[in-house]
C-alpha positions in Angstrom: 1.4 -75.9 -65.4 1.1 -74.0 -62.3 4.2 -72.1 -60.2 4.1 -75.1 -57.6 4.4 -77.6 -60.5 7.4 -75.6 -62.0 8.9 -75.5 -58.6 9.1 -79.2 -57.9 10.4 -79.7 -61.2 12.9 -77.2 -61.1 13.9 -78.9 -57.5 13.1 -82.2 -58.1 15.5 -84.8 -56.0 15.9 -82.1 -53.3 15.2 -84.0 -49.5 12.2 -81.5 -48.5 9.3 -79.1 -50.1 8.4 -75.6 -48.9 5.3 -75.4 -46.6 2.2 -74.7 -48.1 1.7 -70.9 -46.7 4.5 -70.0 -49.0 3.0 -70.9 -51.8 -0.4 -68.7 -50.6 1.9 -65.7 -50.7 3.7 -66.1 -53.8 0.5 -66.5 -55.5 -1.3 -63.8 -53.4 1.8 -61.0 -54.8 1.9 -62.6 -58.7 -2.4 -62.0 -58.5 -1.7 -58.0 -57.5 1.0 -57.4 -60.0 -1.3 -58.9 -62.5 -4.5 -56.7 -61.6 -2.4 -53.5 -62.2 -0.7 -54.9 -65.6 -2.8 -53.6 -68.7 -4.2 -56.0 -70.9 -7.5 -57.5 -72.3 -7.0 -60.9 -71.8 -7.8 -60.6 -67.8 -9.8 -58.8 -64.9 -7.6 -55.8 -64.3 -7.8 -51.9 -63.0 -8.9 -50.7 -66.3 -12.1 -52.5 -66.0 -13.0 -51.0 -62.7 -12.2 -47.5 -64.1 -14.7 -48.0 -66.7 -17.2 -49.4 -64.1 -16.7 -46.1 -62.4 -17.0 -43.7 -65.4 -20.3 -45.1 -66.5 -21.5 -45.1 -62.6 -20.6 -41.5 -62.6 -22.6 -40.3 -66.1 -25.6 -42.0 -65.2 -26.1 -40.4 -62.0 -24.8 -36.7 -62.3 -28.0 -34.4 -62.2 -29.3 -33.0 -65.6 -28.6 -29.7 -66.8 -31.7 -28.8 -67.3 -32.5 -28.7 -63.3 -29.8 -26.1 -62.8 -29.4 -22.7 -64.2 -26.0 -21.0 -64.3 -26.0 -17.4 -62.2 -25.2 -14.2 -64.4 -22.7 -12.4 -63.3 -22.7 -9.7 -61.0 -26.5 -10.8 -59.3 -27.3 -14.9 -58.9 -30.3 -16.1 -59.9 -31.2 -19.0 -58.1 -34.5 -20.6 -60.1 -35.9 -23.9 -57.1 -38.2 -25.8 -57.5 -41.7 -24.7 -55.4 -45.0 -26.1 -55.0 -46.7 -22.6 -53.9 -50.7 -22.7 -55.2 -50.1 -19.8 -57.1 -47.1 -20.4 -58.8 -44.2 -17.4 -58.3 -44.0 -15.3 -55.6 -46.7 -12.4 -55.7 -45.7 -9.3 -57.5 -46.5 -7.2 -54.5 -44.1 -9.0 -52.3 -46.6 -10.9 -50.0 -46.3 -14.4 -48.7 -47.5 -17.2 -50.9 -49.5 -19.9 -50.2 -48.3 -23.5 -50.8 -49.7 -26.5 -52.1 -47.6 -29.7 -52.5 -49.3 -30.8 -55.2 -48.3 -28.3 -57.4 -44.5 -27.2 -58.8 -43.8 -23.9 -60.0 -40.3 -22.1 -59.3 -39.3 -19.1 -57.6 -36.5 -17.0 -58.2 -33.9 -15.4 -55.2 -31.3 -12.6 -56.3 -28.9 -12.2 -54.0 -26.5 -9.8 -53.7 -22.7 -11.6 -55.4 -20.7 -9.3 -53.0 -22.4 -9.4 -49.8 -22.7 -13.1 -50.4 -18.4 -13.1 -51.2 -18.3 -11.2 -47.9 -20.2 -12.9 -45.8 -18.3 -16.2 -46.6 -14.6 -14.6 -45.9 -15.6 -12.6 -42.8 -17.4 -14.5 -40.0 -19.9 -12.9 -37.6 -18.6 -11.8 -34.4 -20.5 -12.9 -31.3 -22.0 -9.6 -30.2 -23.7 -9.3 -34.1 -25.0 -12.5 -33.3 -27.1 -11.9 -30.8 -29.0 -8.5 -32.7 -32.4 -8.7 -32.9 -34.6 -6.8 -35.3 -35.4 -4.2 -33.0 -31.8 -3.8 -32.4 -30.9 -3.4 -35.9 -33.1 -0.5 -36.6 -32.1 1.4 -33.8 -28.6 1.7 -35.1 -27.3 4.8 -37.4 -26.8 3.0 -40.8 -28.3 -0.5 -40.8 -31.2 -1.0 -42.9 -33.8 -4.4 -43.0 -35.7 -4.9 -46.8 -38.0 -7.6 -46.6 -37.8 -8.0 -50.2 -34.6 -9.2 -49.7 -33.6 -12.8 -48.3 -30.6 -11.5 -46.6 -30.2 -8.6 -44.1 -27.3 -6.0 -44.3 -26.3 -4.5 -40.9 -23.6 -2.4 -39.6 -21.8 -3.5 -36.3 -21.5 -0.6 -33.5 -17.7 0.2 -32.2 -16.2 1.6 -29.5 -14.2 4.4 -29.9 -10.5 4.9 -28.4 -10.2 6.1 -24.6 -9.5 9.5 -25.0 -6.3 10.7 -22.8 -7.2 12.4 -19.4 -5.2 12.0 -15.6 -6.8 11.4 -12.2 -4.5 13.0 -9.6 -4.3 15.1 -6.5 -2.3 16.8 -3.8 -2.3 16.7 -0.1 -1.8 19.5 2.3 -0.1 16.6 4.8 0.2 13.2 4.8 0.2 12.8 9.0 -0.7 14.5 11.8 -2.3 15.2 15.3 -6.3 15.3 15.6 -7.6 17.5 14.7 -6.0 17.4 11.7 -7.4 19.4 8.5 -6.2 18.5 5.0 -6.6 21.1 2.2 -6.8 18.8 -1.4 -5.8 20.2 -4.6 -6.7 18.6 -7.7 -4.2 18.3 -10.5 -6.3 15.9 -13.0 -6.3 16.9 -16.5 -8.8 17.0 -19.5 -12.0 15.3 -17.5 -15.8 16.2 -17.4 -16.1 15.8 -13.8 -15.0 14.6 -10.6 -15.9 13.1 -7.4 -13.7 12.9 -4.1 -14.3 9.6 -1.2 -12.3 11.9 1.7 -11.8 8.8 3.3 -14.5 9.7 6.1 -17.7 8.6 4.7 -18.2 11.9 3.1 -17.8 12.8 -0.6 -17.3 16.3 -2.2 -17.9 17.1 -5.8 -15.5 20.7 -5.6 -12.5 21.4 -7.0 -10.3 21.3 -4.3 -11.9 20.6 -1.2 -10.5 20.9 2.7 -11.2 18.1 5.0 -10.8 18.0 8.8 -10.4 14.6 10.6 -11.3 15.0 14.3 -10.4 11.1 15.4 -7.1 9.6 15.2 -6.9 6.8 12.4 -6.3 6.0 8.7 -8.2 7.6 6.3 -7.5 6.9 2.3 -8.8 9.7 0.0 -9.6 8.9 -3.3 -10.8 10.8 -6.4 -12.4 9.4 -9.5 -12.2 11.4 -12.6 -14.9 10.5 -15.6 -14.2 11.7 -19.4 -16.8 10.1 -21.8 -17.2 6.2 -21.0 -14.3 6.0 -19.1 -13.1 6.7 -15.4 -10.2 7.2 -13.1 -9.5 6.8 -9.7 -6.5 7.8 -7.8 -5.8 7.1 -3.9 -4.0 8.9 -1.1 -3.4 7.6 2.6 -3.8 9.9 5.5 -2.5 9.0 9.2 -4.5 10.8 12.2 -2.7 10.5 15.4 -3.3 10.9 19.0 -2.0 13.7 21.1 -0.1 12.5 24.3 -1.6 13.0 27.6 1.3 14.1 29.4 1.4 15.2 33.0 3.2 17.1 35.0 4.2 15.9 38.9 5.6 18.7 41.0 6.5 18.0 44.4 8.3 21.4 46.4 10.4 21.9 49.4 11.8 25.5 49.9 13.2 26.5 47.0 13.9 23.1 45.1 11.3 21.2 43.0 11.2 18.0 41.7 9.4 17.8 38.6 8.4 14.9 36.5 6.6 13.6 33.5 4.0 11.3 33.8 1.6 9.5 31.0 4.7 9.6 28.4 4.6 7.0 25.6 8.3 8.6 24.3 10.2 11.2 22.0 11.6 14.1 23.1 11.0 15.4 26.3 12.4 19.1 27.3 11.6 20.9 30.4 11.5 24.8 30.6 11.5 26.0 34.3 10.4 29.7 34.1 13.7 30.8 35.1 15.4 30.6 31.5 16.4 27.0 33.3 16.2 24.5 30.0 16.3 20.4 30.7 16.0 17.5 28.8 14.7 13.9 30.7 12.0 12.3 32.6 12.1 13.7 35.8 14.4 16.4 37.2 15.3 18.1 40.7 15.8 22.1 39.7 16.4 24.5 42.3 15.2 28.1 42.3 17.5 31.0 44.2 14.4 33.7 43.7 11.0 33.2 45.4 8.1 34.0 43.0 5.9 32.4 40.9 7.0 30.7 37.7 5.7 28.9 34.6 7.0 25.1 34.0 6.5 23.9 30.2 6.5 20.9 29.2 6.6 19.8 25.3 6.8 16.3 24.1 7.5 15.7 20.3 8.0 12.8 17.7 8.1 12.1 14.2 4.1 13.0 14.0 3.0 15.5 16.6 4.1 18.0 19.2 2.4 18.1 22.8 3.1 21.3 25.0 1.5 21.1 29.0 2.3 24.0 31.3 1.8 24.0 35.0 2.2 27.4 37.5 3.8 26.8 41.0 4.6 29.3 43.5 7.9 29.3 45.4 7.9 31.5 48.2 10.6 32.4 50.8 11.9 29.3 53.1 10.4 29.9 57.1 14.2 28.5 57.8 17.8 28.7 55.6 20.8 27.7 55.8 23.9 28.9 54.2 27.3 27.9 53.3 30.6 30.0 52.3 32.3 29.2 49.3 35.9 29.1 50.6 38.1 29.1 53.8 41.6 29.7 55.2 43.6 27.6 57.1 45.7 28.1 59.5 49.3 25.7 58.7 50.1 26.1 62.5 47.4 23.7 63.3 43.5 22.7 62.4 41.2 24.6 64.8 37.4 23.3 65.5 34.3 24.6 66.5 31.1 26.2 65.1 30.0 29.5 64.2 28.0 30.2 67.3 30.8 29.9 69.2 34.0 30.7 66.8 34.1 34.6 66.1 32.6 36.1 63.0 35.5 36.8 61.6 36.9 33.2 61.9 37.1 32.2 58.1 39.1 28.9 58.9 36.3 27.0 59.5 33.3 25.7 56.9 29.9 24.6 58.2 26.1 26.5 58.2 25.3 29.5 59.0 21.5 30.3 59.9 18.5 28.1 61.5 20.6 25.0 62.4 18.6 25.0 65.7 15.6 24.0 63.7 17.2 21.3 61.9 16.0 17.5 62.2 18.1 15.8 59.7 21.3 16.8 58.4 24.6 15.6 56.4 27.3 17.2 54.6 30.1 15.3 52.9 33.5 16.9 51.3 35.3 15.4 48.8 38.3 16.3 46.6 37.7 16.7 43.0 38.8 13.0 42.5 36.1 11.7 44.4 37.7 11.0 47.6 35.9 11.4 50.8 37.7 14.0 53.2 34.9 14.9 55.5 31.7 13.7 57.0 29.3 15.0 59.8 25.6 14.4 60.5 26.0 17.5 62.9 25.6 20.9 61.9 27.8 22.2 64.6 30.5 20.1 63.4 33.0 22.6 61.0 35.7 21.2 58.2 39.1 23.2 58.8 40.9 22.0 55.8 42.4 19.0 57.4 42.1 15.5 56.7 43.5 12.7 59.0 45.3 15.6 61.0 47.0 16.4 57.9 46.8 19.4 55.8 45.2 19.5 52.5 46.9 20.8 49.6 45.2 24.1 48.3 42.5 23.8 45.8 38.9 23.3 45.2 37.1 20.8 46.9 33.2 19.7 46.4 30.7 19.5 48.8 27.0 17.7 49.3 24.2 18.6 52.0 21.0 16.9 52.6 19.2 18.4 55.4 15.2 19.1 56.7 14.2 21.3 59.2 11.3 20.8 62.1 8.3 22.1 59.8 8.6 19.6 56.9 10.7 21.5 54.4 14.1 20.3 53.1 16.6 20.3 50.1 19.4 19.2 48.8 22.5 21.7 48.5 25.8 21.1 46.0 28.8 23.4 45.6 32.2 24.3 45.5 34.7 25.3 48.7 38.3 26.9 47.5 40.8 26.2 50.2 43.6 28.8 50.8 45.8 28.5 53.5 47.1 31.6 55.4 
């Protein structure tokens, strides 16, 4: 009776059966759990063990076909069909004939063979030839043997050396020359780039740059197989071409600077007269001739241009006194052709005013204000201001003028009124 039969008759009077796929897979699981349960009495796993025992006996190789290696040395003994049997006793190659079997017999080496399958072969052994392989110290080829024994070449460690050097100056005006000292240590030789096209194999070379620019110095130091380079940056600049402009009348000068890209800018007038500034007016109070210095300087370079003038006595002068008296009964007027030389109430030029062809002179107090103004050098200041007196002190005074031949200046000073 089968497992569906027992199943209807164990549910027999129930209203429905189960489908027949269930019945596929009960049977398929009870047929699996039988093929692993031991027993005779059906196909199970023991008889495919057997199957595979008897599979295995027949076709494992006979002993007979392989010989065990001795220890220390293999001995490999295959099979060969060579004409003559085993290899020639004085090591030449055999002939073969297929139609004949004989054996040869291959010893190699048990260690070399260990080591050769725990360490592998780097790429650069790899690509040895024979020729190679000879040329070495300690590597050896025996044709006798199947397998060749060789001895891979290494580099050795880089040895400890320096590539350095010093520099006179880092920046500069052209011509600018640059002494080098080298501080490398522990090297076989050297070899300076000086940054010019030029290379030097000395010690400490000097090097001159005569164009402004940027220049990198570099020196390469060799010990063994190895090198060094170190580098070094020099900047060349370009001296200023500064003028001087000098324009003269009488005894003043005006002096400027022309062709100035900037820095410091000091003026020396001969005359122990020092000025800083573009452009300057300077007076002289000797004739004579005198040096003018200029000297421009930055960060980089220093630029000195000097010019020689010649300032020679004025064909026509004027003069002003440095103080006057008034009188507090009343402000008198005139000039000094007409006033009396001893009339010290009155301030205004004394010498070529005849020859003049412009002229101003302006007072003021030392506030600033405007007391007096005249474009006539017969016109006199007598201390009063709006017909008022002026209180006693100094006062400042200003005088453009330029007389009938071309020459003029510019004249600034002090007047001390005093009343009498």
């Amino acid at each position: 009776m089968t497992t569906e039969d027992l199943y209807k008759n164990n549910f027999d009077g129930y209203r429905q059966d189960p489908p027949p796929e269930v019945w596929k897979g009960v049977n398929r699981r009870l047929a699996i759990k039988r093929f692993f349960k031991p027993g005779f009495g059906h196909f199970n796993i023991l008889y495919v063990a057997a199957a595979a025992a008897i599979s295995v006996g027949v076709l494992w190789p006979s002993h007979d076909d392989i010989k065990q290696p001795a220890q220390g040395n293999e001995t490999i003994t295959i099979a060969d069909s060579s004409k003559d049997g085993a290899r020639q006793a004085n090591g030449s190659k055999p002939s073969y004939n297929e139609n004949v079997s004989t054996e040869i017999s291959v010893t190699i080496p048990q260690n070399n063979h260990q080591s050769n399958q725990t360490q592998p072969q780097t790429e650069q052994d790899s690509m040895l030839t024979a020729d190679d392989i000879q040329a070495d110290t300690g590597v050896s080829i025996t044709s006798s043997e199947p397998e060749i024994q060789r001895t891979s070449r290494t580099e050795s460690p880089m040895p400890y050396f320096t590539s350095a050097f010093y520099a006179s100056q880092h920046q500069g005006c052209a011509p600018l020359t640059i002494q080098l000292q080298n501080l490398s240590q522990n090297t076989e030789y050297c070899q300076w780039s000086l940054g010019n096209g030029e290379t030097s194999y000395e010690q400490n070379p000097s090097i001159t740059f005569s164009k402004p620019g940027t220049y990198i110095i570099a020196l390469r130091t060799v010990c063994g197989t190895y090198a060094k380079t170190s580098y070094d940056t020099i900047k060349v600049s370009a001296h200023q071409q500064a003028e001087i402009a000098v324009a003269i009348s009488g005894m003043t000068i005006i002096a400027e600077a022309r062709n100035v890209s900037g820095g410091n800018i000091v003026w020396d007038f001969g005359d122990k007269t020092q000025l800083m500034g573009k452009k300057h007016s300077h007076t002289y109070k000797q004739p004579g001739d005198y040096e003018i210095v200029l000297t421009i300087s930055n960060n980089i370079c220093t630029d000195t241009v000097t010019r020689r003038i010649t300032i020679k006595e004025p064909e026509f002068s004027i003069v002003f006194p440095n103080a006057i008296i008034a009188s507090r009964s009343g402000f008198t007027s005139g000039d000094y052709t007409s006033a009396s030389p001893d009339n010290k109430a009155l301030f205004g030029p004394k010498g070529n005013i005849d020859n003049l062809a412009k002229y101003n002179l302006t007072i003021y107090t030392r506030a600033g204000k405007q007391v007096f103004q005249t474009n006539n050098p017969r016109d006199t200041w007598n201390g009063y201001y709006l017909n008022e007196l002026l209180p006693r002190g100094v006062y400042v005074y200003k005088c453009r003028y330029e007389f009938t031949n071309g020459e003029s200046s510019i004249v600034n000073g002090n007047i001390t009124l005093l009343w009498e």
